[in-house]
C-alpha positions as CSV (number, residue, x, y, z in Angstrom):
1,X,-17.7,-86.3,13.2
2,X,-16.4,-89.8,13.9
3,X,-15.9,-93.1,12.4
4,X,-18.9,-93.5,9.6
5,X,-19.9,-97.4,10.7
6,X,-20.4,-99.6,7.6
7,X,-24.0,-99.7,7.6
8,X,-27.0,-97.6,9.5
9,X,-28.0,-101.1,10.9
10,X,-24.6,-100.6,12.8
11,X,-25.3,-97.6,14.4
12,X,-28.9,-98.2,15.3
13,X,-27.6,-101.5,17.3
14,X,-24.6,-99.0,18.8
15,X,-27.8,-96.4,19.9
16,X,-30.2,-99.0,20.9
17,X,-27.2,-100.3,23.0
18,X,-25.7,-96.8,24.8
19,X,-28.8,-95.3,25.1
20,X,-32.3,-97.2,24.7
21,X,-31.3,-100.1,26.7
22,X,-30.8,-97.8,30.1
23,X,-34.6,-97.2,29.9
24,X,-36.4,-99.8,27.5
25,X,-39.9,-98.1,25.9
26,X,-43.1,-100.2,26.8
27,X,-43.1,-102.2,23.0
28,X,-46.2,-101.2,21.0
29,X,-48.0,-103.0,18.1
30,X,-50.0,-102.4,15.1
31,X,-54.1,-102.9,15.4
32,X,-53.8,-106.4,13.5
33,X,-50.9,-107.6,16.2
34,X,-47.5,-106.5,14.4
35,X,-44.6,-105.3,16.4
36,X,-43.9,-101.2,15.8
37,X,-40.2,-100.2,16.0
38,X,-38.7,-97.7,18.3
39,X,-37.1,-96.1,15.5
40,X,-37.3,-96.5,11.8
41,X,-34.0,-96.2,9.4
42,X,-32.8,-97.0,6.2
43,X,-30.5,-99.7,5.8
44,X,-27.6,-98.3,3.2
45,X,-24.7,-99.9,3.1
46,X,-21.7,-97.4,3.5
47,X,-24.0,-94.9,5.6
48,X,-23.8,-92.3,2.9
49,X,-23.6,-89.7,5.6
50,X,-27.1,-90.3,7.0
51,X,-26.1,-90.9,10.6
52,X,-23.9,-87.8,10.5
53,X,-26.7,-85.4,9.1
54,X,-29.7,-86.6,11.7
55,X,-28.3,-88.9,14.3
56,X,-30.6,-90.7,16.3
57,X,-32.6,-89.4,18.9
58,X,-31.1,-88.5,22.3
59,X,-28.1,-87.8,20.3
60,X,-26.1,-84.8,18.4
61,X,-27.8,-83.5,16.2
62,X,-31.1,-84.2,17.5
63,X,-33.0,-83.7,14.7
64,X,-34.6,-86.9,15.9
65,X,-35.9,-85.9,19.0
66,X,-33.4,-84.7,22.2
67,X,-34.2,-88.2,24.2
68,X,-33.8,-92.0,22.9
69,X,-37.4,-93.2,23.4
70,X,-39.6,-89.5,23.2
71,X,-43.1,-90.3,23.5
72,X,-42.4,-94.3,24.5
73,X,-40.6,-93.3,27.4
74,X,-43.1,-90.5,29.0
75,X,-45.6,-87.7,27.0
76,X,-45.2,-84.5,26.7
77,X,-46.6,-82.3,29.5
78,X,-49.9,-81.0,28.8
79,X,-50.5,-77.2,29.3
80,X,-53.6,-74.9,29.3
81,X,-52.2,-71.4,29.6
82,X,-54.8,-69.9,31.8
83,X,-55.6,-67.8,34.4
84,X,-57.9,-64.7,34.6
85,X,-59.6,-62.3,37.2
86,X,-58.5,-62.8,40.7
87,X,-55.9,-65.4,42.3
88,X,-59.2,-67.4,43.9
89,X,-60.9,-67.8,40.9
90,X,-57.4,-69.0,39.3
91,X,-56.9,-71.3,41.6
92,X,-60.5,-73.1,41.7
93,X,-59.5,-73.1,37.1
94,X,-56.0,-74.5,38.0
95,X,-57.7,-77.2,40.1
96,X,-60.1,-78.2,37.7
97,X,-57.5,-78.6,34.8
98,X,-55.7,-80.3,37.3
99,X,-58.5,-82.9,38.3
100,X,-59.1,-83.1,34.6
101,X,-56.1,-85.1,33.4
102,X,-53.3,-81.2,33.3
103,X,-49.9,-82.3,34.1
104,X,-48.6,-79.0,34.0
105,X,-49.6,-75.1,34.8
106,X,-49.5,-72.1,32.6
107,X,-49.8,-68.8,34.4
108,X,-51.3,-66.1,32.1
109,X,-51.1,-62.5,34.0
110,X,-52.9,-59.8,33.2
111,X,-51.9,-56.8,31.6
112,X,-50.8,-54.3,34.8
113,X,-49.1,-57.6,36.5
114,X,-47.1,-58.1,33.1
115,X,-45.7,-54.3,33.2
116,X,-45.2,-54.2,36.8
117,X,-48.4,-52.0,38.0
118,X,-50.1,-52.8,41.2
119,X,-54.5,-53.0,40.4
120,X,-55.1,-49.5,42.3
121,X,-52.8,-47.9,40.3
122,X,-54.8,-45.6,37.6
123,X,-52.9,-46.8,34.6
124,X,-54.4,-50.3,35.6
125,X,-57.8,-49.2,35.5
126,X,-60.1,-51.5,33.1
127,X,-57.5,-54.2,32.8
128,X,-57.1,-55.8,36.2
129,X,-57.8,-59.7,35.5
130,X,-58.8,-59.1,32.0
131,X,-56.5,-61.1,29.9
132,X,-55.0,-63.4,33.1
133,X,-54.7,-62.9,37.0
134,X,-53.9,-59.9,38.9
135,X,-50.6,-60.7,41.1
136,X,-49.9,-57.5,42.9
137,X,-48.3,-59.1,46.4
138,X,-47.4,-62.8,47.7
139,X,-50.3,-63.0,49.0
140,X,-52.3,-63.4,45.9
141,X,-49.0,-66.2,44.7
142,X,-50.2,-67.7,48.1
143,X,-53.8,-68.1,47.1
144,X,-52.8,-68.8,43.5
145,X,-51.1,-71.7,44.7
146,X,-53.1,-72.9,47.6
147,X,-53.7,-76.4,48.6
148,X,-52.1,-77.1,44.8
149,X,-48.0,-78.9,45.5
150,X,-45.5,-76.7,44.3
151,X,-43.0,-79.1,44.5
152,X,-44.5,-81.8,42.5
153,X,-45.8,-79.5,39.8
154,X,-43.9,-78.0,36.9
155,X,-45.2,-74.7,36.6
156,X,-44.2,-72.2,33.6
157,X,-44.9,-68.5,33.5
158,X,-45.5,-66.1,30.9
159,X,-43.7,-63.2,32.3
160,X,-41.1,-61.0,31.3
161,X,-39.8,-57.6,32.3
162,X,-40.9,-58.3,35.9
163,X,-40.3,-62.2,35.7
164,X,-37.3,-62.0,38.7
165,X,-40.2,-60.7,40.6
166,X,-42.6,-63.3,40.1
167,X,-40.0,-65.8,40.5
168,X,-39.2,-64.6,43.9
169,X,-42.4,-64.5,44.5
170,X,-42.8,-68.4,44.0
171,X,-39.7,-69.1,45.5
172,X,-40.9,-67.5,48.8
173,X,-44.7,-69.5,48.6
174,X,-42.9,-73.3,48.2
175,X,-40.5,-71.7,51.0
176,X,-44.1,-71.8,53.3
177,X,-45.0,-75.0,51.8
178,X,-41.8,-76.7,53.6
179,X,-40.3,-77.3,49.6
180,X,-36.3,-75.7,49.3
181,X,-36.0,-73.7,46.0
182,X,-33.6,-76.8,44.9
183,X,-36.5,-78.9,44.0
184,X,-38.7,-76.6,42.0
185,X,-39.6,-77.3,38.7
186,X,-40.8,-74.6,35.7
187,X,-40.0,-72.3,33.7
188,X,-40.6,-68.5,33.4
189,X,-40.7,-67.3,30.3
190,X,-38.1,-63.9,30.9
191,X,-37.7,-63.0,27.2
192,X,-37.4,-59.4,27.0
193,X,-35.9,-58.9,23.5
194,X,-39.2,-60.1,21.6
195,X,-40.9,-57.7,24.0
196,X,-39.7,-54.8,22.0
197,X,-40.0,-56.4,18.7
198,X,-43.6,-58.4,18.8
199,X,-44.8,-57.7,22.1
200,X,-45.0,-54.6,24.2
201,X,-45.1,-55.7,27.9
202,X,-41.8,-53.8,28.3
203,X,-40.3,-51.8,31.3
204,X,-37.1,-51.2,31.3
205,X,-34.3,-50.4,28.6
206,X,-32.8,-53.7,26.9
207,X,-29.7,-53.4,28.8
208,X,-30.5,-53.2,32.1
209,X,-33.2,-55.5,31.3
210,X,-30.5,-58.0,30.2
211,X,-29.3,-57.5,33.4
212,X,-31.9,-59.2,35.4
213,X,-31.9,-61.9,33.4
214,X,-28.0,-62.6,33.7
215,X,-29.6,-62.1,37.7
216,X,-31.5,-65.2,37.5
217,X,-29.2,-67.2,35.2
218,X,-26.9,-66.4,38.8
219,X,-28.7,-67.0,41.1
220,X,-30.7,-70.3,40.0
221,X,-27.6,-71.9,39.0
222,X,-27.0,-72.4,42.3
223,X,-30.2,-72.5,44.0
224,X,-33.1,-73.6,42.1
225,X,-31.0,-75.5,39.6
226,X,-34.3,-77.3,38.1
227,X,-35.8,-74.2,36.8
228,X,-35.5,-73.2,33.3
229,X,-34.2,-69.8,34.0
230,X,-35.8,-68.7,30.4
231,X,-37.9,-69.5,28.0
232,X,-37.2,-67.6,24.8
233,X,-40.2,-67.0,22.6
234,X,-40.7,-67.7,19.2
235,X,-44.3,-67.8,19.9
236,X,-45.2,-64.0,19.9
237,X,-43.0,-63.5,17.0
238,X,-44.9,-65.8,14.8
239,X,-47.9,-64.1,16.0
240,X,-47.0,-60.7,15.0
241,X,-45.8,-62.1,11.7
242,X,-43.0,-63.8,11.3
243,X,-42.6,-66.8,8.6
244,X,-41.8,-70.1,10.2
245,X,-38.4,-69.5,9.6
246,X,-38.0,-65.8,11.0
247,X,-39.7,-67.5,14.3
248,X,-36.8,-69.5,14.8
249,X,-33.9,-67.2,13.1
250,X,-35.1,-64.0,15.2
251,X,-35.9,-66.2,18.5
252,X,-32.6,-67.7,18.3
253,X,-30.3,-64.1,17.6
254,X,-32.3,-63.0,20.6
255,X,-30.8,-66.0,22.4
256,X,-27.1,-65.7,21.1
257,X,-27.9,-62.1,22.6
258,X,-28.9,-63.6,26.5
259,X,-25.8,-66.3,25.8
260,X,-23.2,-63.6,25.0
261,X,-24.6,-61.4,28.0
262,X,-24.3,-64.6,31.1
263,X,-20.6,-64.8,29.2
264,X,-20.3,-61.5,29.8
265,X,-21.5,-61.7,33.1
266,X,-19.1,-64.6,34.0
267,X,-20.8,-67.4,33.8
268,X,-20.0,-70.4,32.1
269,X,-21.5,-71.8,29.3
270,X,-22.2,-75.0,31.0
271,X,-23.8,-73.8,34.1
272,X,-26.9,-72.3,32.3
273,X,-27.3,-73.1,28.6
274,X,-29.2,-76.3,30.2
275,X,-32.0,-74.6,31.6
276,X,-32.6,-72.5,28.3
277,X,-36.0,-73.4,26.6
278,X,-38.3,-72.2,24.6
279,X,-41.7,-71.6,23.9
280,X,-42.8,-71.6,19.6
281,X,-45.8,-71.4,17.9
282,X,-47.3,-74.3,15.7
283,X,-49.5,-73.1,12.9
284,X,-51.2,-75.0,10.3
285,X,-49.2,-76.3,7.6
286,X,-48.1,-79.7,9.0
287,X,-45.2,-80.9,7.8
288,X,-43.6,-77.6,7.8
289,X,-43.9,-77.5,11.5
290,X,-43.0,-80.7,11.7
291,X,-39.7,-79.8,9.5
292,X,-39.4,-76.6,11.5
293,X,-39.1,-78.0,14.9
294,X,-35.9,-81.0,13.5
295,X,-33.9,-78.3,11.8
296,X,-34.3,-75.9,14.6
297,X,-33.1,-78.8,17.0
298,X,-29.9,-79.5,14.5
299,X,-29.2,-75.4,14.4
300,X,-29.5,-74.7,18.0
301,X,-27.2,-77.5,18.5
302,X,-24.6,-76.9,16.3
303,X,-24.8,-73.0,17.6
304,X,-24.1,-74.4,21.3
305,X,-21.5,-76.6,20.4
306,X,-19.5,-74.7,18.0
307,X,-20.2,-71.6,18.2
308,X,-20.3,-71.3,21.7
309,X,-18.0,-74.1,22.8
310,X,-20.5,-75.9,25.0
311,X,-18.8,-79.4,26.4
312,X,-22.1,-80.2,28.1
313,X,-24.8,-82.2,25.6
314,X,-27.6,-81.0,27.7
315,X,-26.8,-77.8,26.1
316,X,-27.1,-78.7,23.3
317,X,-30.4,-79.6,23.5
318,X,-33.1,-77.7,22.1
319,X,-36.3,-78.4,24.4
320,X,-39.4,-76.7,23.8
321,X,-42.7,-75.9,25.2
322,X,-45.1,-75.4,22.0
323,X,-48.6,-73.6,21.7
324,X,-51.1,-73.7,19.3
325,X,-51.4,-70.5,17.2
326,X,-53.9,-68.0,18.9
327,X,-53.5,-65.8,15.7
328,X,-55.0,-69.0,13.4
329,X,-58.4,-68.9,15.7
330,X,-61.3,-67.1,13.9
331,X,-64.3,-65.5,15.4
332,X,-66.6,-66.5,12.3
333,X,-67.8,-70.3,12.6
334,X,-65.5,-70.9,15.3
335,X,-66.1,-74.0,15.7
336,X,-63.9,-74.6,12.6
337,X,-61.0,-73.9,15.3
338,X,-61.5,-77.2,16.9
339,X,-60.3,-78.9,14.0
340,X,-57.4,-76.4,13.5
341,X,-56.3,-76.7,16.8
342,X,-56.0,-80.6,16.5
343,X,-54.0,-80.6,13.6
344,X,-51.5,-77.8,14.9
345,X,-51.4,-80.4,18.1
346,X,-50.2,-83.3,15.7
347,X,-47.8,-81.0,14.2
348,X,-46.8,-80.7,17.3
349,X,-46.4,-84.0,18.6
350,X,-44.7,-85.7,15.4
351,X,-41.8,-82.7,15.9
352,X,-41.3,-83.6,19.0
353,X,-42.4,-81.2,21.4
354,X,-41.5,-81.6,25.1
355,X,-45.0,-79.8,26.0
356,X,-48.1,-78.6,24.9
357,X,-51.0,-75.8,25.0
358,X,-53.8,-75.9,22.5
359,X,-56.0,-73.5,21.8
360,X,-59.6,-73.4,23.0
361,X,-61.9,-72.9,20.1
362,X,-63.8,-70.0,21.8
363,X,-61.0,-68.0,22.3
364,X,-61.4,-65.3,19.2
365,X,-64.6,-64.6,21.0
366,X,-63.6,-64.3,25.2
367,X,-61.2,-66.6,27.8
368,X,-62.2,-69.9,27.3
369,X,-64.7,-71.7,29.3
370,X,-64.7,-74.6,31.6
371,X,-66.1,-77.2,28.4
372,X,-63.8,-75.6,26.1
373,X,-60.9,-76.1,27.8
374,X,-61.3,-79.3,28.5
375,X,-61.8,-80.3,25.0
376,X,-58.8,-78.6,23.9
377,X,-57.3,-81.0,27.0
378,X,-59.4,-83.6,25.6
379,X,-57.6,-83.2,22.2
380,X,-53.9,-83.3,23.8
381,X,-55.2,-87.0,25.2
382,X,-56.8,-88.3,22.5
383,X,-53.4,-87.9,20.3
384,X,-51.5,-89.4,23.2
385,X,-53.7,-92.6,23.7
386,X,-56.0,-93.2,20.6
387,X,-54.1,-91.7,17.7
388,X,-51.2,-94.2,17.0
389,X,-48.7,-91.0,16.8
390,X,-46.7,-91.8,19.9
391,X,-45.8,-95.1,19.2
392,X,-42.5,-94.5,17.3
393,X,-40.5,-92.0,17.6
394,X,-39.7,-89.3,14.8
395,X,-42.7,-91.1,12.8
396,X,-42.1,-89.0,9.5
397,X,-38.2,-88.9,9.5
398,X,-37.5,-90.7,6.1
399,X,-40.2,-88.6,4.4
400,X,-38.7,-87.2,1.2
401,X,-40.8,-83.9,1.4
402,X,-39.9,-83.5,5.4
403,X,-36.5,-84.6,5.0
404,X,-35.9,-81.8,1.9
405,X,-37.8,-79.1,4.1
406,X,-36.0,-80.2,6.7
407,X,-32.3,-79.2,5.5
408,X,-33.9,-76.2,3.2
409,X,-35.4,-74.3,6.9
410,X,-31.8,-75.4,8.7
411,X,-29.7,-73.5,5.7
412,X,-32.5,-70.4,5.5
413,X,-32.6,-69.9,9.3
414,X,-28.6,-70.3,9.9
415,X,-28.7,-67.6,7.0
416,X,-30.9,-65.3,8.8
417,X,-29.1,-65.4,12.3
418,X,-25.7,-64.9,10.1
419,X,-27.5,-61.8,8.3
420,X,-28.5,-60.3,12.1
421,X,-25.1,-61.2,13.4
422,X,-23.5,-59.1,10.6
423,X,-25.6,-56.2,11.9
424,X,-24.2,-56.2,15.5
425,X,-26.7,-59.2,16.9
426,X,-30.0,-58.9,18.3
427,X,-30.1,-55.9,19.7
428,X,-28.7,-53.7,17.0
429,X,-31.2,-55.2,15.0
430,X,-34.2,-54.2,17.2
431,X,-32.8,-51.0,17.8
432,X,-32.6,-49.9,13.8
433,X,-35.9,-51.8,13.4
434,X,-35.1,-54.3,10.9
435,X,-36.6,-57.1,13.0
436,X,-39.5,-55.0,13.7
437,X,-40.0,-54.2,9.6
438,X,-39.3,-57.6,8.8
439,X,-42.4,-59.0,10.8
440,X,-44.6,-56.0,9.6
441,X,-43.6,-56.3,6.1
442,X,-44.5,-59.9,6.1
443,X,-47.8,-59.8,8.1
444,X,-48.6,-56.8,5.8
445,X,-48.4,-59.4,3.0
446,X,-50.2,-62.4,4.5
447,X,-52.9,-59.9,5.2
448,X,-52.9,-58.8,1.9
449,X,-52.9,-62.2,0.1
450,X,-56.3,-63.4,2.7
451,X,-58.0,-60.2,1.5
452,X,-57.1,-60.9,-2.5
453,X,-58.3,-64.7,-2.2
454,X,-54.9,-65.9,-2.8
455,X,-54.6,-67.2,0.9
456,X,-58.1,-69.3,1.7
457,X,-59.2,-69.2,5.5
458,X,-62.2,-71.4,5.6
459,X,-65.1,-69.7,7.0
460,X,-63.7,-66.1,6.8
461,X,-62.8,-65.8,2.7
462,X,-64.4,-68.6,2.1
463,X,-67.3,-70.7,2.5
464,X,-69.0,-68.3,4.5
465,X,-72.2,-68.8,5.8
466,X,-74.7,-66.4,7.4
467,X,-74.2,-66.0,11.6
468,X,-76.5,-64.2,13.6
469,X,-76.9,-66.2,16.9
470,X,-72.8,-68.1,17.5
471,X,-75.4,-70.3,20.3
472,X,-71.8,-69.9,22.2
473,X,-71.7,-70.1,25.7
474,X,-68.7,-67.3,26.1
475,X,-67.1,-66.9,29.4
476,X,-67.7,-63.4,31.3
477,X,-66.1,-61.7,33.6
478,X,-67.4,-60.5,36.9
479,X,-66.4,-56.4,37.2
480,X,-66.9,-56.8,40.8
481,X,-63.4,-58.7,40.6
482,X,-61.3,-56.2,40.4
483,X,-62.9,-53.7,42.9
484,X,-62.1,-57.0,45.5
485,X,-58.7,-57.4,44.3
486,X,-58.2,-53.3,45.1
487,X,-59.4,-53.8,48.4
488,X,-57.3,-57.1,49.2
489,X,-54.6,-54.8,48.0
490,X,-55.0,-52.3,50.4
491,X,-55.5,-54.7,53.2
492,X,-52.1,-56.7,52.5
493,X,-50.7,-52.9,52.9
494,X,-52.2,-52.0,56.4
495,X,-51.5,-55.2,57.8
496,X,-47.4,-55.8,57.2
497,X,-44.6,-54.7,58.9
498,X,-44.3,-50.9,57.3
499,X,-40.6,-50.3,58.7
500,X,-38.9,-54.3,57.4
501,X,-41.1,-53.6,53.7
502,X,-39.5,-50.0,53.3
503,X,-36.4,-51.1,54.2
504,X,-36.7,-54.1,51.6
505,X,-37.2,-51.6,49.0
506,X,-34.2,-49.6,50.3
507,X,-32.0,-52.4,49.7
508,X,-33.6,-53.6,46.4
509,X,-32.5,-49.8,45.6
510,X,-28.8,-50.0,46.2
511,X,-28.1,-53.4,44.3
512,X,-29.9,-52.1,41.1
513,X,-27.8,-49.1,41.6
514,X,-24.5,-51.5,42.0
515,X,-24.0,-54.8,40.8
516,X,-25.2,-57.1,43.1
517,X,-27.4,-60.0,42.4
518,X,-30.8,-58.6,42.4
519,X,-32.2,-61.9,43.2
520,X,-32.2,-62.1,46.9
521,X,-33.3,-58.6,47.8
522,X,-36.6,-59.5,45.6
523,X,-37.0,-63.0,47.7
524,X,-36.7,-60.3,51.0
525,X,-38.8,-57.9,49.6
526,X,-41.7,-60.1,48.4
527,X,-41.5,-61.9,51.8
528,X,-42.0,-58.1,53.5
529,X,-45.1,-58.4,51.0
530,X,-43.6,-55.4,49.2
531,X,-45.9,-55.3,45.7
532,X,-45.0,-55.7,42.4
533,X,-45.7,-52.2,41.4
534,X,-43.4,-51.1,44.5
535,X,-40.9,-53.0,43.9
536,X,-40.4,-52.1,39.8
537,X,-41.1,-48.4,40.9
538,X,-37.8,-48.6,42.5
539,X,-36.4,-50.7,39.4
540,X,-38.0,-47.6,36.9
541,X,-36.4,-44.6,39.4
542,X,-32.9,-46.4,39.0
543,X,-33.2,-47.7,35.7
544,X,-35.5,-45.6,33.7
545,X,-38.2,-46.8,31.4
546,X,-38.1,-47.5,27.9
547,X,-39.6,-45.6,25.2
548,X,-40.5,-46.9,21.6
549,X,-38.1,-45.3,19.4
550,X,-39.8,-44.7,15.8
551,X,-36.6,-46.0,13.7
552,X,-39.0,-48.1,11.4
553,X,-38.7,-47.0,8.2
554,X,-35.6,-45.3,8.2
C-alpha cells in the first residue's frame, strides 16, 4: 500500500501538491464570509490506516470521488432521458432542453427500435413512439440530430441488443456533419446481461450477444476512442427489485462477465476498461446512496486492479451516470414526487455522480411535459448553484453512520459477486435463474411489507387523500405519428440505391457468420440506409433469437 506518512495533514499537503495544484478549484466561502475547504480530514497522528482505506479524491481507492476537485472543478452533466414519437418531434424536445440550461442528451427509444423491428412491421403495431422515438433508418438519426453539434455534445443512449447498430448509425450522421468518429463523445448503454434478468429488450442469445459487444470494445478502441463503449446498468436492476447492494453486486458480475469476454477476445485490459461506465439508480434513503456509490467506487477499483491486473488508473475508475428512481414515482398525489426526486438528486450529488437524470413528477401518469421537465432540470440547477452541496468535495466523508455503511455495503457486495463467481459468473447465474429469483424474491417482499403498513409510501399507504380531478396537464401523444413515421419509412426504401443496400446486408451476413468485426459493415449498411429491422433480420437468421427459458424455481 505504501509508506503510511506520519499524520493525514501529510498526505493532504502530498494530494493538494500532485494533484489539486494542476487545476486549482475556484475557492468558495461560507454565507457569513468563512473560507470552505477543498477537502475535509481528520488530523490523527500516526494515520491509523485512514489514508489507506479511502484515499483522497482523484486517487486509489476513490471512495472520495474519481477526480481531485469533483464538483469545484466542473458539475456533473445534466441529463433528461427523453425522447418520444417521431425523430422531428425529438429533436424540437432535445432543442428545448438544450436552450434550457441541458448539457447533455439522453436518447430514450421506443419499444420496436429497442428489439430491432422497423414501425411497419406488425409486431410494432401500437408501440411505435410510445415510450421514446422510432429510429428505423439514418435518416430519422439525421433529423434526430439536425441543426444540434454532434461533436460538441455528449450524447448517451439507452440501447442494448441493437446498440452496434445505433452506434453506427451516429457514427455515419457526425461523418455528414464534417466531425471524424475520433472526436465523439457518449455513451451507449450496450448491457445485454441485465436484459435477460430485469429487462426484456433482448434479441439474441447471451453469447453471441457478447459478441457484439467485444465488436464495439474493437472497434472504438481505435476509432472513436472517446466513447464509452458500455454503460452497464444497475439501474433496471434496482427497478425490478434489487436491494442497493444487489444493484451493484449483480451490475458488477455482469461486468466481470463483458471484462473476461474483451480478454477473451484479445484485447487488453487497458485499451477498454477506461471507457466502461455505468448507469445506477438512486432511490430514497440518502445516506445509503450516498454510502452505496463510495464503496462501489473502492470495489470496482480493487476488482480492476487486482483482480484483473489493470496498470492504467483510469481503469480503475468507477464513473457513473445516475437516474432518479422511476419505480419510487407514484401516480396518487404526484406532486409528492417533486420532493422525492430532489432528495434522490442530493443523494446523488453528495456520492459523487459524474451525471444526472431526475425524474419528472408526472411521469407515473404519461412522458413528461415541457414544464415538468424543466423543473426536474430546474432541480439539477438549483443543487448546483443555490444549495451549498458543491462546494466541498465528499461533504459527508467523516460521517460515522456513512463511513460504517460505507465499509458494511463494500464487504456485503464483494460477498455477493464472490457467491455469483462460485456459480460459474454472470451468466451461469442468469441461466439457472438465481439472479432472476433473487430480484423477485425481494420485490415480492418490499411489495409485501407497503401492503402490510410496515413500509410507509406517503400518499399511497398513507396519508391519503381523496383525488378525483389530478388538475395535471399530462402529455399526449398524437396517433397520427406513427402512421407518418410508416410512410417516411417507405419512402427512405423507394428512394436508395436497392443493389449497394442488399449488398450491405450480404456482407453484414458473412462477418456474423465468421469472425470479423461487425462494426464496419453496420457503418456501410446504415450508410446504404439499410433499417434497423433489416439489418438484425440478418443478425436473428445467423444467430437465432433468444427464448426465455422457465428455470426459475428449479
Amino acid at each position: 500500500m505504501g509508506k503510511t506518512p506520519k499524520t493525514i495533514s501529510e498526505e493532504k499537503a502530498r494530494w493538494a501538491e500532485d494533484l489539486l495544484n494542476k487545476r486549482p478549484p475556484q475557492p468558495r466561502e461560507t454565507d457569513w464570509g468563512k473560507p470552505v475547504e477543498v477537502l475535509y480530514t481528520p488530523d490523527i497522528p500516526g494515520d491509523d490506516g485512514y489514508t489507506d482505506a479511502l484515499g483522497f479524491p482523484g486517487e486509489y481507492p476513490f471512495v472520495r470521488g474519481i477526480h481531485p476537485s469533483m464538483y469545484l472543478g466542473r458539475t456533473w452533466t445534466m441529463r433528461q432521458y427523453s425522447g418520444f414519437g417521431t425523430a422531428e418531434e425529438t429533436n424540437k424536445r432535445y432543442k428545448y432542453l438544450l436552450e434550457q440550461g441541458q448539457t447533455g442528451l439522453s436518447i430514450a427509444f421506443d419499444l420496436p427500435t429497442q428489439i430491432g423491428y422497423d414501425s411497419d412491421d406488425p409486431m410494432s403495431e401500437g408501440e411505435v413512439g410510445k415510450v421514446g422515438v422510432a429510429i428505423d433508418s439514418l435518416q430519422d438519426m439525421e433529423i434526430m440530430f439536425r441543426d444540434l453539434p454532434v461533436g460538441k455534445l455528449s450524447t448517451s443512449m439507452t440501447i442494448n441488443a441493437p446498440a452496434a447498430i445505433l452506434l453506427a448509425m451516429y457514427i455515419a450522421v457526425a461523418e455528414n456533419q464534417g466531425v471524424a468518429s475520433e472526436k465523439l463523445k457518449g455513451t451507449i448503454q450496450n448491457d445485454i446481461l441485465k436484459e435477460y434478468t430485469a429487462r426484456g429488450t433482448y434479441i439474441f442469445p447471451p453469447r453471441p450477444s457478447i459478441r457484439l459487444i467485444t465488436d464495439i470494445f474493437a472497434y472504438c478502441k481505435d476509432h472513436v476512442p472517446l466513447w464509452n463503449t458500455i454503460n452497464v446498468g444497475g439501474y433496471h436492476l434496482r427497478e425490478a427489485g434489487c436491494s442497493a447492494v444487489q444493484e451493484i453486486a449483480f451490475a458488477f458480475s455482469n461486468a466481470i462477465a463483458y471484462i473476461e469476454a474483451g480478454l477473451a477476445a484479445g484485447l487488453d485490459i487497458d485499451a477498454f476498461a477506461p471507457r466502461i461506465s455505468w448507469i445506477f439508480n438512486t432511490h430514497n434513503k440518502i445516506f445509503e446512496e450516498v454510502a452505496k456509490y463510495r464503496a462501489a467506487r473502492k470495489v470496482w477499483a480493487d476488482l480492476l486492479r487486482y483482480r484483473f491486473k489493470a496498470k492504467n488508473p483510469r481503469s480503475w475508475m468507477l464513473r457513473f451516470h445516475t437516474q432518479t428512481s422511476g419505480v419510487s414515482l407514484t401516480a396518487q398525489q404526484p406532486e409528492n414526487n417533486i420532493v422525492r426526486v430532489a432528495y434522490q438528486a442530493l443523494a446523488a450529488i453528495l456520492g459523487g455522480a459524474q451525471s444526472l437524470a431526475a425524474c419528472s413528477f408526472d411521469e407515473a401518469h404519461a412522458i413528461p411535459t415541457e414544464n415538468s421537465v424543466r423543473l426536474s432540470l430546474r432541480t439539477q440547477q438549483v443543487l448546483a448553484h443555490e444549495a451549498g452541496v458543491t462546494d466541498t468535495v465528499d461533504p459527508l466523508g467523516g460521517s460515522y453512520y456513512v463511513e460504517t455503511l460505507t465499509r458494511t455495503m463494500e464487504e456485503d457486495i464483494t460477498a455477493l459477486i464472490q457467491k455469483i463467481d462460485d456459480m460459474g459468473g454472470a451468466i451461469a447465474a442468469i441461466e439457472t435463474g438465481f439472479i432472476q429469483r433473487e430480484i423477485e424474491n425481494r420485490a415480492y417482499a418490499m411489495q409485501k411489507d407497503i401492503e402490510q403498513e410496515k413500509r410507509v409510501l406517503v400518499g399511497v399507504n398513507a396519508y391519503q387523500v381523496e383525488e378525483e380531478d389530478l388538475g395535471l396537464s399530462l402529455f399526449k401523444s398524437d396517433p397520427e405519428l406513427a402512421r407518418r413515421q410508416i410512410e417516411k419509412l417507405r419512402q427512405v426504401r423507394e428512394s436508395r440505391d436497392r443493389a449497394r443496400c442488399e449488398s450491405s446486408l450480404e456482407a453484414v451476413r458473412k462477418a456474423a457468420e465468421g469472425d470479423d468485426n461487425l462494426m464496419p459493415r453496420f457503418i456501410d449498411a446504415v450508410k446504404a440506409y439499410a433499417t434497423l429491422g433489416e439489418i438484425c433480420g440478418v443478425l436473428r437468421e445467423v444467430f437465432g433469437e433468444y427464448q426465455q427459458h422457465h428455470t426459475i424455481g428449479r
